[in-house]
C-alpha positions in Angstrom: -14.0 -20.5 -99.4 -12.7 -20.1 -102.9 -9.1 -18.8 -103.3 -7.2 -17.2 -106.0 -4.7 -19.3 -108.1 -2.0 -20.6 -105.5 1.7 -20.5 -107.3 3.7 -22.1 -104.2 6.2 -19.9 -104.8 7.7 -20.0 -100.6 8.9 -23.3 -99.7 7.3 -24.5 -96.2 10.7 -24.7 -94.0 10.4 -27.4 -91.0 9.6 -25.6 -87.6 12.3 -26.0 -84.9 9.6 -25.6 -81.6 6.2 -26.9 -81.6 4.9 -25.8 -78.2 1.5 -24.4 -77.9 0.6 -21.3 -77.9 0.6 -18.8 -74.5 -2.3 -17.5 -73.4 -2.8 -13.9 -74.2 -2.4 -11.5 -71.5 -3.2 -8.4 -71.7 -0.7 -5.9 -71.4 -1.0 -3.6 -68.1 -0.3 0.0 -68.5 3.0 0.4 -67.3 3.6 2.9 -64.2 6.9 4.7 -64.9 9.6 4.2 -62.0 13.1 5.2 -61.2 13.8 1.9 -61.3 12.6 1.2 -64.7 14.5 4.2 -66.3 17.6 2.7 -64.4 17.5 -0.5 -66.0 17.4 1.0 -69.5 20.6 3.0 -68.5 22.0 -0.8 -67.4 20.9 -2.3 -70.9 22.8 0.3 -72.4 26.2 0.6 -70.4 25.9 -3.6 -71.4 26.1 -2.8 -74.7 29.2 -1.1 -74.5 30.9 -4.2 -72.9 32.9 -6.3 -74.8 32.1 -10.2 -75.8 28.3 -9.6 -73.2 26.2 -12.0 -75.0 22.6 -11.0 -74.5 19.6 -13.1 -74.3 16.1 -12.3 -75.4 16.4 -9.0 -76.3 14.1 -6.9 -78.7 14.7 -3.9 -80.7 11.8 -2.4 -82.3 12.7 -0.5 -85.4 9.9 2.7 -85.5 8.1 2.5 -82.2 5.1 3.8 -82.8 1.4 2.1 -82.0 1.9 -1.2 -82.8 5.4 -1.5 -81.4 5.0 -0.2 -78.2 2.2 -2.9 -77.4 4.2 -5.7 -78.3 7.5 -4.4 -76.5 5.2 -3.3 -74.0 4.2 -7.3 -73.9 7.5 -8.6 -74.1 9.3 -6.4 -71.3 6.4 -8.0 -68.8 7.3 -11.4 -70.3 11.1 -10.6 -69.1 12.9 -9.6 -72.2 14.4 -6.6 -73.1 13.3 -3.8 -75.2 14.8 -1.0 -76.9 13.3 0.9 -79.8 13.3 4.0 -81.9 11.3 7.2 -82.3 12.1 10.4 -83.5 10.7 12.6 -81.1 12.6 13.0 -78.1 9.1 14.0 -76.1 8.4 10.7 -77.0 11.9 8.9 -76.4 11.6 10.1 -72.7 8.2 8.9 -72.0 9.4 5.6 -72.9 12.2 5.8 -71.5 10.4 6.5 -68.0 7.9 3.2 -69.0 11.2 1.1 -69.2 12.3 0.9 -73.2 16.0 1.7 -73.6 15.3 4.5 -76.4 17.4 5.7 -79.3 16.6 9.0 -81.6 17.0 7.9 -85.0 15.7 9.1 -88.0 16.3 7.0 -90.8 17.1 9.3 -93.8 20.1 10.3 -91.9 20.7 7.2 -89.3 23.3 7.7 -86.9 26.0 5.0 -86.9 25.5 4.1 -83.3 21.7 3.2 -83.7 22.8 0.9 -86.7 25.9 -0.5 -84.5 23.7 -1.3 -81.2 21.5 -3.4 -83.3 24.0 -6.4 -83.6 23.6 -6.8 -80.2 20.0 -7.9 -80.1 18.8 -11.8 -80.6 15.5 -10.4 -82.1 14.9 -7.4 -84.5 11.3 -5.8 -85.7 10.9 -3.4 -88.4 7.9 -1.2 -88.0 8.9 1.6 -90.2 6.6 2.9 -93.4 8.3 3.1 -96.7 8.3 6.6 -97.8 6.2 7.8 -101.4 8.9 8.5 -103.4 12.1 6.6 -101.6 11.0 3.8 -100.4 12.0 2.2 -97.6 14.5 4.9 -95.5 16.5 2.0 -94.6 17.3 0.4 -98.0 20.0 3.5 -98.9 21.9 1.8 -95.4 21.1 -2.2 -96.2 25.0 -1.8 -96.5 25.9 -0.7 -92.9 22.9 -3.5 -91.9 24.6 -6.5 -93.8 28.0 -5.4 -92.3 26.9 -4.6 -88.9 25.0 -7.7 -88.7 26.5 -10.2 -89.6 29.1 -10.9 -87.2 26.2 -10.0 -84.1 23.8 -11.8 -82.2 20.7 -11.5 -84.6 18.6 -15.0 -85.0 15.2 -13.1 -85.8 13.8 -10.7 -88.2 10.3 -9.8 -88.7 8.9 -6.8 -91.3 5.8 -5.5 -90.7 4.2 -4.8 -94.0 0.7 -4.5 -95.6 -1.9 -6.3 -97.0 -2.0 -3.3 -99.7 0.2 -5.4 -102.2 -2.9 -7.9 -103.1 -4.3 -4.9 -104.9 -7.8 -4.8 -105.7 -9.0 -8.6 -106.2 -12.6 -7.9 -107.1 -13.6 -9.0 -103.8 -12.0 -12.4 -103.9 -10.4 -13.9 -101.0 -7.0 -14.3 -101.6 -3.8 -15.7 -99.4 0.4 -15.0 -99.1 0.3 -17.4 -102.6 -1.9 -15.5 -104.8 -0.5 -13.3 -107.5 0.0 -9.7 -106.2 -1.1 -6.3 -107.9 0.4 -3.7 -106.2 -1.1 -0.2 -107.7 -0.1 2.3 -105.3 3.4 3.9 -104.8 2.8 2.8 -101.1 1.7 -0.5 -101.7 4.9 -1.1 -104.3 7.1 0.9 -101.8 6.0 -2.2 -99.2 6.7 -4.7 -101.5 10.2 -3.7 -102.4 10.8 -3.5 -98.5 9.9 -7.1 -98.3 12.2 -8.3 -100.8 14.6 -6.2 -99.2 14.3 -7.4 -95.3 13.8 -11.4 -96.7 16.8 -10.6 -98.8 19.2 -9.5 -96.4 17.5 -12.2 -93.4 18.8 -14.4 -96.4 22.3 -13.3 -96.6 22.7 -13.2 -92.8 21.4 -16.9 -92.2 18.8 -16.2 -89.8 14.7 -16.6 -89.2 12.8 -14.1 -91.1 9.4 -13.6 -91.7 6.9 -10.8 -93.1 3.6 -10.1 -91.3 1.5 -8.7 -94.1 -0.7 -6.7 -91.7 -5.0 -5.8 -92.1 -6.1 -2.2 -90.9 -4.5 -2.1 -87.4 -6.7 -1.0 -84.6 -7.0 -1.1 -80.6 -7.2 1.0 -77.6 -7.2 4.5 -78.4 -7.6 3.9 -81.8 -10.8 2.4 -82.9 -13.8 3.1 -84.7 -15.5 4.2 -81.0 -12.3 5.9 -80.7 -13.5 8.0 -84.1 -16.5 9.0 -83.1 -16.3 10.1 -79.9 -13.2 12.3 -80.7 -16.2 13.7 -83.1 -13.2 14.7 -85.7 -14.4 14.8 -89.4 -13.2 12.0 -91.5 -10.0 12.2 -93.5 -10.1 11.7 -97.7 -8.5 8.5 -97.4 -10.7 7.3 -94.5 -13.9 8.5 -96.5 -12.3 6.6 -99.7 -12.1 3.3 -97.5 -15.5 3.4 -96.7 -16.3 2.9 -100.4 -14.9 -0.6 -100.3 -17.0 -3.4 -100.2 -14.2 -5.6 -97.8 -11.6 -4.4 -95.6 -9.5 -6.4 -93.7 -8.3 -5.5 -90.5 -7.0 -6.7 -87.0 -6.7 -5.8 -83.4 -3.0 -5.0 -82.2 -3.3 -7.3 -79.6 -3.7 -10.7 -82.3 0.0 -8.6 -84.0 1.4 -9.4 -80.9 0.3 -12.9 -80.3 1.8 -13.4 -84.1 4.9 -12.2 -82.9 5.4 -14.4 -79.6 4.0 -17.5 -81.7 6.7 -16.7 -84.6 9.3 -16.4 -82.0 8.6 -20.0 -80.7 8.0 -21.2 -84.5 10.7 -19.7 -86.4 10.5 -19.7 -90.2 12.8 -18.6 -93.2 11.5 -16.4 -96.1 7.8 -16.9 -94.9 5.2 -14.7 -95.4 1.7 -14.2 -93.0 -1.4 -12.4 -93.2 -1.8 -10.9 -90.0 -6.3 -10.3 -89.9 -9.4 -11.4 -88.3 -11.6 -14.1 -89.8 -14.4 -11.2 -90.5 -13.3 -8.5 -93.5 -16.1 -6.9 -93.0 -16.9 -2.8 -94.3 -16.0 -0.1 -92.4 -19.9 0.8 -92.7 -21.1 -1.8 -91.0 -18.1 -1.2 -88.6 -19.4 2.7 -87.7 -22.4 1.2 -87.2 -21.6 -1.5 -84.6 -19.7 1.0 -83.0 -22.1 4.0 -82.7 -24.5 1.3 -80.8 -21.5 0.0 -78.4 -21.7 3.9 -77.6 -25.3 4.5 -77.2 -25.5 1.0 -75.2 -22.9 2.1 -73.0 -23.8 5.7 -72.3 -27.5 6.2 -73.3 -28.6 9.9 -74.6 -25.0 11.1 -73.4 -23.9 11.4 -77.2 -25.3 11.6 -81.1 -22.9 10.4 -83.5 -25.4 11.0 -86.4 -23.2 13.5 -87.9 -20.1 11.4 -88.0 -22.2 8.0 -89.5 -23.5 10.4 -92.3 -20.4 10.9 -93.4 -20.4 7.0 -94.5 -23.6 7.4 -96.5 -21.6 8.1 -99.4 -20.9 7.1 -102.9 -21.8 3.3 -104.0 -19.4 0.4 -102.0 -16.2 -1.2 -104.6 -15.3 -4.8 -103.9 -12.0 -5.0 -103.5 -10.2 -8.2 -101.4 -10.8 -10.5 -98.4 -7.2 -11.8 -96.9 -7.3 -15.8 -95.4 -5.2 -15.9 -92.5 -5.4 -19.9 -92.3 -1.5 -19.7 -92.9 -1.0 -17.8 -89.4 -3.4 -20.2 -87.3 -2.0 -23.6 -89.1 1.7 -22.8 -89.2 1.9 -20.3 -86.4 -0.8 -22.3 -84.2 -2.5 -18.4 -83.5 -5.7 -18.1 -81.9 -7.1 -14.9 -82.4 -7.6 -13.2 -79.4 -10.3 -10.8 -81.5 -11.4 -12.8 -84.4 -13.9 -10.1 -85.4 -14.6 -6.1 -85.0 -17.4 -7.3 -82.7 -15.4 -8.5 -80.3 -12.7 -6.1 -80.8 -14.4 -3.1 -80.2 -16.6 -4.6 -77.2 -12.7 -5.2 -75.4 -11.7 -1.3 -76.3 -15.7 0.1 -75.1 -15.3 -2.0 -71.6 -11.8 -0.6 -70.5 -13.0 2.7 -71.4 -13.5 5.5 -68.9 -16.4 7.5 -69.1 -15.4 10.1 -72.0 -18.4 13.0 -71.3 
C-alpha cells in the first residue's frame, strides 16, 4: 500500500498505559427507570458541591448518533455521562435512559453548561462546525480556557472528518499526508481541530482528533436506506459518484474512544475507518441482497438501486487507519461494510 508523502509533522508522545484492549460489547438498549432518572438528578446536585472530586465522568458535547452509543457504552461500563442536545423532547428521553442532560445551544451557550464542564475528567466534542461560522464554540474558546483550567479535565477528544484530505485522486493517504481541504465544511473542520488541540495545549491535558469515515450503524445504514424506501438526497446521489469512500461502523468510534482513554496521547491525530473504502455502489448492492436474503419476495428495492446508476464514478481518497490499530492497539469490531451491515440485518425486526 503506497502512501502519499509523510511530513511527520505530530511528534509520537510516549503512552502512559499499555493494557490490551477490551473486548467489545455490545451496548444493550437501555430500559428507562425511575431509578436511572434519579441518579442523573444525584450527578447533578454533586456538581453543585464544593471541592467533590469526580471520577470517570463523561460529557458529550452534541449528543446526537454517535454520542449516544458511546455514552450509552460507557454508563454500562460504570461511568458517568452527561451530554447536550438542543431539543428538550430529546433531553427527556435521555434523561429517562440515564444521561444527566443539559439544553445548550452553542450560538448562545448558557454560562452554566460551560461551568459544569470543569467538573468532568473526560470531555468529547461531537458538534459540526457551521458553513459560514465555524465552529459555534470557537466565539466562547475564552469561557472554555478560563473555565477549564483550574477543573478536573485530563481528556479531550474532537470528533472531526476525514473531509480535510480533499480529493487525493484515489490515493491512500494517512493523518501525515498533506491536506486539501476544498469545502467550507471541510476547512470549517480543520480550523476546529487547530482549535480543540490548541486549547488541550494550553490546558496541559491528553488530546486527540478522531478524523472520522462515513459513520453508520443501527438505524442508520445502507439496509436502513432502502427499506425506509426514501429517495436519495443531492449529496447522497453526489457520493455515489466517488470511486472510494471511507467509512466506519459507530460501534469501532467507540472502541477508539475506550482504547484512547487507556492510551492517552497529546496533539495526536487518528483516522477513525474500516480497512475496506469501498463505493457506496457496491455498498447498495450488498445491502439490497442482505434484504432479499433475509426476507425473500417481501420487498423490491429496484427503484432505490437505480438511483445509483448514475453519472461515471470520480476517484477521490482511501484513508489508512494503521495509526489507530498500532498506537491505539484497535481491533475493528467491523472491519468492512460486509460485516457491518450483516450485524445491523440480524438485530433487525421484521420491517413488513
Amino acid at each position: 500500500m503506497e502512501l502519499r508523502h509523510f511530513s511527520n509533522r505530530f511528534a509520537t508522545t510516549p503512552l502512559r498505559c499499555h493494557r490490551s484492549p477490551e473486548p467489545f460489547i455490545t451496548p444493550r438498549i437501555a430500559t428507562p427507570t425511575s431509578l436511572d432518572s434519579a441518579k442523573a438528578i444525584s450527578f447533578k446536585s454533586k456538581v453543585d458541591t464544593i471541592g467533590w472530586k469526580p471520577a470517570n465522568c463523561m460529557f458529550i458535547l452534541g449528543m446526537g448518533f454517535v454520542g449516544e452509543f458511546v455514552g450509552e457504552e460507557l454508563k454500562e461500563q460504570g461511568w458517568v455521562v452527561s451530554g447536550s442536545c438542543t431539543s428538550v423532547m430529546k433531553k427527556k428521553r435521555l434523561e429517562e435512559m440515564g444521561f444527566n442532560m443539559y439544553l445548550f445551544d452553542a450560538n448562545e451557550p448558557e454560562l452554566e453548561v460551560l461551568n459544569t464542564l470543569r467538573h468532568y475528567t473526560h470531555l468529547l466534542i461531537s458538534i459540526p462546525p457551521l458553513v459560514g461560522i465555524g465552529d459555534p464554540l470557537h466565539q466562547h474558546k475564552e469561557l472554555l480556557r478560563n473555565g477549564l483550567s483550574d477543573g478536573n479535565l485530563q481528556w479531550l477528544c474532537y470528533l472531526s472528518s476525514t473531509s480535510v484530505y480533499g480529493n487525493c485522486g484515489g490515493a491512500w493517504v494517512d493523518e501525515d499526508c498533506p491536506l486539501n481541504a476544498v469545502s467550507e465544511s471541510a476547512k470549517a473542520r480543520l480550523a476546529a481541530e487547530k482549535m480543540w488541540l490548541n486549547l488541550g495545549h494550553e490546558l496541559g491535558i491528553s488530546t486527540q482528533i478522531f478524523r472520522l469515515g462515513g459513520v453508520y450503524g443501527p438505524g442508520r445504514s445502507a439496509v436502513d436506506t432502502i427499506l425506509k424506501k426514501e429517495p436519495l438526497s443531492d449529496s447522497q446521489k453526489m457520493r455515489f459518484l466517488r470511486q472510494y469512500t471511507s467509512r466506519v461502523h459507530v460501534a469501532d468510534i467507540c472502541q477508539a474512544v475506550k482504547a484512547s482513554i487507556r492510551r492517552p496521547s497529546f496533539g495526536k491525530i487518528y483516522n477513525v475507518v474500516d480497512d475496506d473504502p469501498a463505493p457506496r455502489a457496491e455498498v447498495f448492492a450488498f445491502a439490497r441482497d442482505l434484504i432479499e436474503q433475509k426476507w425473500p419476495g417481501r420487498f423490491s428495492p429496484q427503484r432505490v438501486i437505480s438511483s445509483l446508476q448514475m453519472g461515471s464514478s470520480k476517484g477521490e481518497k482511501r484513508v489508512s487507519n494503521a495509526c489507530l490499530k498500532k498506537e491505539l492497539g484497535v481491533r475493528l469490531h467491523h472491519p468492512d461494510y460486509k460485516s457491518g451491515l450483516r450485524s445491523i440485518i440480524y438485530q433487525m425486526e421484521n420491517p413488513f
